[in-house]
N, C-alpha and C positions, 0 to 999 in steps of 0.2 A: 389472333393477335390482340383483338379488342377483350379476349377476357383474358391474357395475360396481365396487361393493363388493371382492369378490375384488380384484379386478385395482389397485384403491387398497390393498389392504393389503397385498398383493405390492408394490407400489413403495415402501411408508412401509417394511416390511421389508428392502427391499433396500438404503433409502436410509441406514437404522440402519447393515445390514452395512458398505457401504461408507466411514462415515463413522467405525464405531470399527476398521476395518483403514486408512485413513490416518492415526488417531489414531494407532495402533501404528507405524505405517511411520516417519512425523515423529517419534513419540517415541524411535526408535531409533537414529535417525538423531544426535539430536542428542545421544545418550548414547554417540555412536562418535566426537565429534569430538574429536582430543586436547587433553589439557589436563584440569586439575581444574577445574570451575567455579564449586568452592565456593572453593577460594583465590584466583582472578582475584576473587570476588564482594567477599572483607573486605579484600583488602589482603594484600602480602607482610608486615603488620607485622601479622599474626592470629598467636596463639597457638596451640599444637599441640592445646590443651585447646577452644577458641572454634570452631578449627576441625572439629573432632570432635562439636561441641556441633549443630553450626551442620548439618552434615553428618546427624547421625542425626535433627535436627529436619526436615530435608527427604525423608527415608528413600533416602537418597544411598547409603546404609550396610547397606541392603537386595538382597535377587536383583530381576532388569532386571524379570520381571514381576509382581512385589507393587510395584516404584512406579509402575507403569501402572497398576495396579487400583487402588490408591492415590489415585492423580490421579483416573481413572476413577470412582468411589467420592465425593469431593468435589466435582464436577460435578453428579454424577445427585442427590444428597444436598442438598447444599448450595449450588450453583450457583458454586462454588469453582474459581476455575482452578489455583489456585497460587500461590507466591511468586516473584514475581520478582525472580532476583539480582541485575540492574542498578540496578533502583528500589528493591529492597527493601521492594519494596508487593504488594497483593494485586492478580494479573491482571484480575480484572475491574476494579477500581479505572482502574488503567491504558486498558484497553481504553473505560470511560467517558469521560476525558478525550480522550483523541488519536481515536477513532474520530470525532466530528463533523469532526473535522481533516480526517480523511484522506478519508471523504464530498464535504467540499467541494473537498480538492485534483479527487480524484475528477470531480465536477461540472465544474470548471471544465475538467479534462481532456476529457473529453467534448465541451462549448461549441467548444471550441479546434480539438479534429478535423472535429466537425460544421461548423465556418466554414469552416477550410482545406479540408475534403474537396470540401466544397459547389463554391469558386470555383475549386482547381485541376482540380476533376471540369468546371466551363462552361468554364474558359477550355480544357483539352487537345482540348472537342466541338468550339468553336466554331473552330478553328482544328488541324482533324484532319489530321494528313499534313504537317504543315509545320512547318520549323522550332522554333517555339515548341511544340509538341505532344510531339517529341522533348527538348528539354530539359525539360518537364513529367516526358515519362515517364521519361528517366533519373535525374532529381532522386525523383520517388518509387520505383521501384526501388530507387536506392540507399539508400533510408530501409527499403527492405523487409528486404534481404540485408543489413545494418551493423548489429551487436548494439548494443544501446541504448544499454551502457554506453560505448561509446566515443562515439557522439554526447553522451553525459552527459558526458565527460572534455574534451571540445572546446568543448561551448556553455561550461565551467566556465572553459576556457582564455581565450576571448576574451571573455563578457559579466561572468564577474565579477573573472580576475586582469586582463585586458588592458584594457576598457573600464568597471569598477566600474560596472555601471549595476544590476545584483541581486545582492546579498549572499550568501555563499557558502554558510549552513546559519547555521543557529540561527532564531529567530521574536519577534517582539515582545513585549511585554509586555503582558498584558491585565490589564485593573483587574476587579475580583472585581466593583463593584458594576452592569458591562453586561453578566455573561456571564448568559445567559436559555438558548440554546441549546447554548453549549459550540462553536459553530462559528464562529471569531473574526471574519472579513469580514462575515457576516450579523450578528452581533451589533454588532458596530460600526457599521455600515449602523443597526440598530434602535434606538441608542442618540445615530444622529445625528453621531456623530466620523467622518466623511469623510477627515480626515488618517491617520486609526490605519487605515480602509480602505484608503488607499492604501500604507502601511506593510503590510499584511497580505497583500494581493493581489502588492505586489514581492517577499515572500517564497516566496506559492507561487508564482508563476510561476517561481523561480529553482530549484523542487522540481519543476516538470512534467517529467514523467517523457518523455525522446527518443520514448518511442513516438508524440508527435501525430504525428511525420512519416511513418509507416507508414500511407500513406495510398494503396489503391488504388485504378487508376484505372477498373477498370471496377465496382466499389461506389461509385463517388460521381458518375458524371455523371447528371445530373436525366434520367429517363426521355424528357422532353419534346426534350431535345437529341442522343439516341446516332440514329447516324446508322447 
């Protein structure tokens, strides 16, 4: 028992270390990309003075490691991630809203590989060596080796400039008084509006991410059919 123990607190240890040397890695990373961020943040029409304000209020204006420890320090403390420039709101604020979001894009992404994986994995068994087996497996292959983002630049090209059938980005409007869970198709769903679900669902589909089609084929045919 006593070296089960051990061996849990070596890994809660390790899991520490390696989680504030990615803090650092990301944090530095993003303090190397050009550009001021504090002036993209106000506006070309900030003052020199607002800007300076705005800047030693974020400890911008500081050496690179007192604003890690800094950040570092608001976390352990306060459960504080920061401010963020875009929103000009506090990170966890943020991260409260859009994460049920991104959960459910999430979710449905899953659903969507788990169905496709499922039937292109029976149909490539039940018809192995032939024809159809070869365009299975070149169509997933080619979903394997093709970065995402160019299937993301194509499905953009034909289903939302060529065919309008899912809107390009942005998301619907939810009324304050059905959000329960923060997660808009479920909440919709709970509140009974079926139309605002299917508004909801055509926008994340138009967000699932190219990866469902990274789909291989000897992870998905059902045990019962590999031959």
């Amino acid at each position: 028992m006593k070296k089960t123990y051990t061996i849990v607190i070596k890994k809660i240890v390790h899991m520490v270390f390696i989680l504030l040397l990615l803090s650092l890695i990301v944090f530095s990373f993003i303090r190397l990309i050009p550009g001021d961020p504090v002036k993209s943040s106000l506006g070309p029409l900030a003052s020199d003075e607002t800007i300076a304000a705005y800047r030693h209020q974020l400890y911008f204006d500081r050496p690179f490691v007192v604003q890690w420890l800094h950040w570092l320090k608001g976390i352990i403390t306060a459960g504080d991630f920061g401010q963020s420039l875009y929103t000009h709101r506090n990170v966890s604020i943020d991260i409260a809203q859009y994460l049920p979001r991104s959960l459910e894009l999430c979710l449905l992404a899953a659903v969507l590989i788990l169905v496709l994986g499922v039937l292109v994995g029976t149909v490539s068994a039940l018809f192995k060596n032939t024809w159809v087996d070869n365009v299975v497996r070149f169509i997933t292959y080619l979903g394997v080796v093709t970065p995402a983002y160019a299937f993301g630049i194509v499905f953009m090209l034909i289903f939302a400039y060529g065919l309008k059938v899912f809107p390009i980005g942005g998301f619907p409007d939810i009324p304050e008084e059905i959000i329960k869970t923060g997660a808009p198709a479920l909440d919709s769903i709970l509140s009974g509006d079926f139309a605002l679900f299917g508004q909801c669902m055509r926008f994340h589909v138009s967000a699932l991410p190219s990866g469902v089609l990274r789909i291989r084929r000897g992870f998905t045919v059902p045990p019962w059919l590999k031959l």
